[in-house]
C-alpha positions in Angstrom: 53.9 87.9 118.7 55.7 84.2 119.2 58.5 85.8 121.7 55.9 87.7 123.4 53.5 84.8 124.2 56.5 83.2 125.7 57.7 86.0 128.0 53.6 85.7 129.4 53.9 82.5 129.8 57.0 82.4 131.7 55.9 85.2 133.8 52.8 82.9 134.7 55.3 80.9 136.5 57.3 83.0 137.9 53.9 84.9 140.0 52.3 81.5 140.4 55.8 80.5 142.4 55.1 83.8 143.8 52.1 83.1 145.5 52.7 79.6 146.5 56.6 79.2 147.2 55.5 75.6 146.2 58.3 74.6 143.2 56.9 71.1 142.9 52.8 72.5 142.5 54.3 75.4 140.0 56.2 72.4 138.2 53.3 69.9 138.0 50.7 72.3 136.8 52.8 74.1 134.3 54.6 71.0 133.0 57.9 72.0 133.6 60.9 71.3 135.4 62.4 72.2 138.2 65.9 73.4 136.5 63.8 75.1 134.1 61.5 77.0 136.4 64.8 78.0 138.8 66.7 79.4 135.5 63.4 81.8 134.7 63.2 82.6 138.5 67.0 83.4 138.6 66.5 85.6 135.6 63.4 87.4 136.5 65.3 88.2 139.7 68.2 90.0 137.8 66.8 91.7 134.9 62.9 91.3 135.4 60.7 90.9 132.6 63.5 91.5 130.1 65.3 88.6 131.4 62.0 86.1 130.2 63.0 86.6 126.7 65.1 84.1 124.7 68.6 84.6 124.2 71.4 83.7 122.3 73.2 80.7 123.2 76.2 81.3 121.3 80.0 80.9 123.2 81.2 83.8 124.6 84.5 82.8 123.1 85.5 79.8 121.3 89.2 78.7 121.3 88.7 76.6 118.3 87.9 79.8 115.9 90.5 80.5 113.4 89.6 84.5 112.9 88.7 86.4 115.7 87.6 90.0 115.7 90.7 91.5 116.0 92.2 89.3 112.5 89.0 89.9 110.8 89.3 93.7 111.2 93.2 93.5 110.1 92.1 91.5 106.9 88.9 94.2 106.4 92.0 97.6 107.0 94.6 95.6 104.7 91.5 95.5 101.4 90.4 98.7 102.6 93.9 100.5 102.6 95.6 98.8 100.2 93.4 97.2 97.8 94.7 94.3 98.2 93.8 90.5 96.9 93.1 87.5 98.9 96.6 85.8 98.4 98.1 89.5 99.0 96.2 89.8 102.0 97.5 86.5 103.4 101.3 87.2 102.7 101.4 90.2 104.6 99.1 88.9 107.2 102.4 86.7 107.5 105.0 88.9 107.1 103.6 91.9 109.4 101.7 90.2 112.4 102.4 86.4 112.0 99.6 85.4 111.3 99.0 82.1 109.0 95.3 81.9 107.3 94.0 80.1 104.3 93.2 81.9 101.6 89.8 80.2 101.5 89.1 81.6 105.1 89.9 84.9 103.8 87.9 84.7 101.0 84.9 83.9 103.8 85.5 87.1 105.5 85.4 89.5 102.3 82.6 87.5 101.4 80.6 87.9 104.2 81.3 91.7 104.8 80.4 92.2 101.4 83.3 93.6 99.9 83.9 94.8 96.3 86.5 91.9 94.7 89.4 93.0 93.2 89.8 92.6 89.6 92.7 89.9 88.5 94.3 89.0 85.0 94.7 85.5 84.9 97.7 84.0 82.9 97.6 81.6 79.7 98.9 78.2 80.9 101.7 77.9 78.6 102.5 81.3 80.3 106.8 80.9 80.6 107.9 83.8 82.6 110.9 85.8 81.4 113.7 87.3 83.1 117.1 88.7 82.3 120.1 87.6 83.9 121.6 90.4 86.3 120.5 93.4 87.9 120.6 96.6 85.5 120.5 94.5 82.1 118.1 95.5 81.2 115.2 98.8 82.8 112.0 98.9 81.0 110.4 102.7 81.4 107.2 103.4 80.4 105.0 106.4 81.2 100.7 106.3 82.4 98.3 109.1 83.1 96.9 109.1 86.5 94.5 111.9 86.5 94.3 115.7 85.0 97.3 116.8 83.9 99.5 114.0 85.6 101.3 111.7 84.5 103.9 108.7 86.1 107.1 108.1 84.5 107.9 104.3 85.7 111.1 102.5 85.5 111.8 99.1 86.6 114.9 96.7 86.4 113.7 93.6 84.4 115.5 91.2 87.0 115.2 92.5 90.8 111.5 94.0 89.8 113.3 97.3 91.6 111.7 100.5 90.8 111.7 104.2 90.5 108.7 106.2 90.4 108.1 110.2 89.7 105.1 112.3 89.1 105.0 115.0 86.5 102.8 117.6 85.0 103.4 116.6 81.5 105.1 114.0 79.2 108.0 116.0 77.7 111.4 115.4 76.6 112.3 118.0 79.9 110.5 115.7 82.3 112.1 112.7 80.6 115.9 113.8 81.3 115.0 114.7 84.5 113.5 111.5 85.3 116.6 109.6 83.6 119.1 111.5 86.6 116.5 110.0 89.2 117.1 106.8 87.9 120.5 106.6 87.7 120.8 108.4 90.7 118.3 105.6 92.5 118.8 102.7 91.4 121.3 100.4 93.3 123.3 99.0 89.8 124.7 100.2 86.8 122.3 100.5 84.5 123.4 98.8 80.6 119.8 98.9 78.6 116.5 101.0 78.6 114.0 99.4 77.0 110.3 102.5 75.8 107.9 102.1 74.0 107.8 104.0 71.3 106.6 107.5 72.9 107.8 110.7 71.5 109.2 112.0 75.2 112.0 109.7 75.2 113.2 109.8 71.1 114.3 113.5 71.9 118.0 114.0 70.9 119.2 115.6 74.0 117.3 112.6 75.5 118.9 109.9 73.5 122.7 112.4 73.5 121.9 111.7 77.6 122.0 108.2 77.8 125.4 108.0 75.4 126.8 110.5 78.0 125.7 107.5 80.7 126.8 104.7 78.6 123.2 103.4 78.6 122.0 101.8 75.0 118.7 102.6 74.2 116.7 99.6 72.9 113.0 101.1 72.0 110.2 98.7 71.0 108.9 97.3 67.8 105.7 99.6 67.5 102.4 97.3 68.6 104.4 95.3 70.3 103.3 96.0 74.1 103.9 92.7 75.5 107.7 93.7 75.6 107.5 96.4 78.1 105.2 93.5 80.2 106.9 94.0 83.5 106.0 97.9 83.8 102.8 97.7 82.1 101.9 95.2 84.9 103.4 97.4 87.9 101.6 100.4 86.7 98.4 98.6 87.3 99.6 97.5 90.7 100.3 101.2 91.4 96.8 102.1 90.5 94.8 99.2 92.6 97.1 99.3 95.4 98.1 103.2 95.9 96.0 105.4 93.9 92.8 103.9 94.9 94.0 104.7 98.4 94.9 108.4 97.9 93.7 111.4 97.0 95.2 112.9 94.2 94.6 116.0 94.5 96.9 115.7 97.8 99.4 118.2 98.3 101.9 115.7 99.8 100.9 112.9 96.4 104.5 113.1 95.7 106.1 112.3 99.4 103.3 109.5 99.6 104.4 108.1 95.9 108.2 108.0 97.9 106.9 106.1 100.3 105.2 103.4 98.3 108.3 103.0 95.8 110.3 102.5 99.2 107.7 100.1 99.9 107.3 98.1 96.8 111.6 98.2 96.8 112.2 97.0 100.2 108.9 95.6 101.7 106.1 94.2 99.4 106.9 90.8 98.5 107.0 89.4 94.9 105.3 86.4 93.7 108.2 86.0 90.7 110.7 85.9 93.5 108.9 83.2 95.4 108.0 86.0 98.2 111.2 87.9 98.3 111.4 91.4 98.0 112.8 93.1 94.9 115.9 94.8 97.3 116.1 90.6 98.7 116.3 89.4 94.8 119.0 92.3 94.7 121.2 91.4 97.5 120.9 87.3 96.0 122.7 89.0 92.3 124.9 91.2 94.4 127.8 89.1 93.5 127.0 88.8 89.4 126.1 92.2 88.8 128.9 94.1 87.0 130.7 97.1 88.1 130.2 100.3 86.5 133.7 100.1 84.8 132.8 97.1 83.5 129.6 98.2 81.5 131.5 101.5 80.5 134.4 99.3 78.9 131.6 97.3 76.8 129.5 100.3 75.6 130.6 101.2 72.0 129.3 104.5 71.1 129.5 103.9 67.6 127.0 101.4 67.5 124.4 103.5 69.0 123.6 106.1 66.6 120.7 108.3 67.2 117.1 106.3 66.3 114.1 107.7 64.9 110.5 107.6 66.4 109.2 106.6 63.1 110.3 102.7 62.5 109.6 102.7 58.7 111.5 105.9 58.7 114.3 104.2 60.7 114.6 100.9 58.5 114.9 102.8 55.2 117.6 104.7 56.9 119.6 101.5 58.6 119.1 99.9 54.5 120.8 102.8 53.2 123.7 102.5 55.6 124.5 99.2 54.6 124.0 99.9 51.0 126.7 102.5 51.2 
C-alpha cells in the first residue's frame, strides 16, 4: 500500500507539469525540487507508470568487491562437486584459477547460500604427526565397504601419501593377491613393508607366500590397535566426502572414475602434511633417498618372516614355543 501511495503521488506531478509546463508552480505547490521533479518526468517518459516506483540504488558493479559472480559460483561447483571444505576450497581456488580468497570470505558465501557444512575431525593439540623416512618403507592397506556388495581395497605409502585404489565385489584372499600385483605394479618405489589390520583377506597363505615371492615383510597390527593404520583410515574418509558423495555408485564406469581420482589425489590434490605439495611432488623431493629395488632385495631375509597367524594369542604361544626350543 506504502509503494503504491508513492507512485500516485508522483504521478500527481508528473500530470500537473502536464497541464501547466510550469516547473517552478509544479515545484512550489508540491514541495519539491526541481532535480527531483525532472528525474520522475525523465522516468515517466521512458517506462511510464512503472518507472514511478522506487528502485534499487545498488552499483551496477563495484570494483572494490572481493567475490564477484563468477568466483562465487566456482566456490558454490567446487562444494557441490567435490565436497570440499573451506580451506580445500581456497587451495584449489589457488592452484586451478589463481585466485587468492580468505577463508573467512569463503565461509561468507557457503553461509549465505546455505550450504550443508562438511563434517571435520579436529586434532588433539599434543597431536605429533608421524612419518617414515623414505618412499616405500613402509604401505599401510586397509580395506572399507562402500555400498552393497562393494568393497575398496586401499593402499598408501606412509611417506609420499601416494596411493592405489581398486574396487571389488568381495573381501577375499583372491581379490587380495590381485590387488597386491596392482600395487606393486603402480606404485613408483620398491615396496619393503605392508602394514593390515588384522583382516582375514590378507592372513591367507598364498597371500602371505606372495609377498616373500616380492620380498615384501608383512607387519600386521596389534588387534584394537587402529590408530596404526591412521593414514589410510583417514584417506578412506577423504574418498567417501570428496568422491563417493559425488558419484553414483551404481555407475557402470565407477571403476574408470575411481582411476581418475587416484590419478588425482597422486598427482594433483595438494596435501596439508606436505605443506601443499602433492604426494607425486613429496615423491620426486625423496627421489634421491629412496632405495633401489636391489637394495631392498639384498636386505629381505626370508627366514625371518615365517608365516603369521590371524589369531595374535594363537601367534604368541607359537613365537614362546620357538624360543623355548
Amino acid at each position: 500500500m506504502s509503494m503504491n501511495r508513492e507512485i500516485q503521488q508522483r504521478l500527481q506531478w508528473i500530470k500537473l507539469y502536464e497541464e501547466t509546463r510550469d516547473a517552478g508552480l509544479v515545484c512550489r505547490r508540491c514541495g519539491i525540487s526541481r532535480p527531483t521533479l525532472r528525474k520522475w518526468w525523465q522516468r515517466y517518459r521512458k517506462d511510464g507508470v512503472d518507472g514511478l516506483g522506487s528502485q534499487s540504488r545498488r552499483p551496477k558493479s563495484s570494483p572494490s568487491t572481493k567475490v564477484g559472480e563468477t568466483e562465487e559460483q566456482l566456490i558454490l561447483s567446487l562444494r557441490r562437486s567435490r565436497n570440499l571444505g573451506a580451506r580445500r576450497i581456497q587451495s584449489e581456488l589457488g592452484r586451478l584459477y589463481g585466485l587468492s580468497l580468505g577463508i573467512a570470505t569463503i565461509h561468507k558465501i557457503l553461509t549465505r547460500n546455505e550450504v550443508k557444512p562438511v563434517v571435520t575431525y579436529r586434532r588433539k593439540p599434543d597431536y605429533i604427526r608421524y612419518v617414515r623416512p623414505v618412499p616405500g618403507d613402509r604401505i599401510q592397506m586397509d580395506t572399507c565397504k562402500i555400498g552393497p556388495n562393494l568393497y575398496q581395497y586401499t593402499s598408501i605409502d606412509d611417506c609420499t601419501r601416494y596411493r592405489v585404489l581398486r574396487l571389488y565385489s568381495r573381501r577375499t584372499a583372491a581379490n587380495t593377491l590381485d590387488f597386491i600385483d596392482c600395487v606393486i605394479e603402480e606404485m613408483p618405489f620398491p615396496i619393503q613393508r605392508i602394514q593390515t589390520d588384522r583382516g582375514r583377506e590378507f592372513f591367507a597363505c598364498k597371500v602371505q607366500e606372495k609377498l616373500k615371492i616380492h620380498g615384501i615383510k608383512f607387519r600386521p597390527n596389534k588387534p584394537a590397535s587402529p590408530h596404526l593404520n591412521g593414514k589410510v583410515e583417514r584417506s578412506q574418509k577423504t574418498d567417501k566426502t570428496e568422491f563417493y558423495a559425488t558419484v553414483d555408485l551404481a555407475s557402470d564406469d565407477l571403476d574408470s572414475l575411481l582411476a581418475e581420482w587416484q590419478h588425482y589425489y597422486n598427482w594433483e590434490r595438494p596435501h596439508s602434511a606436505h605443506h601443499g605439495k602433492t604426494p607425486m611432488e613429496r615423491y620426486f623431493e625423496m627421489a634421491e633417498q629412496t632405495p633401489y629395488s636391489e637394495e631392498v632385495q639384498e636386505l629381505y631375509e626370508p627366514a625371518k618372516e615365517p608365516l603369521q597367524e590371524q589369531n595374535y594369542r594363537l601367534e604368541l604361544e607359537l613365537r614362546r614355543l620357538k624360543r623355548s626350543l
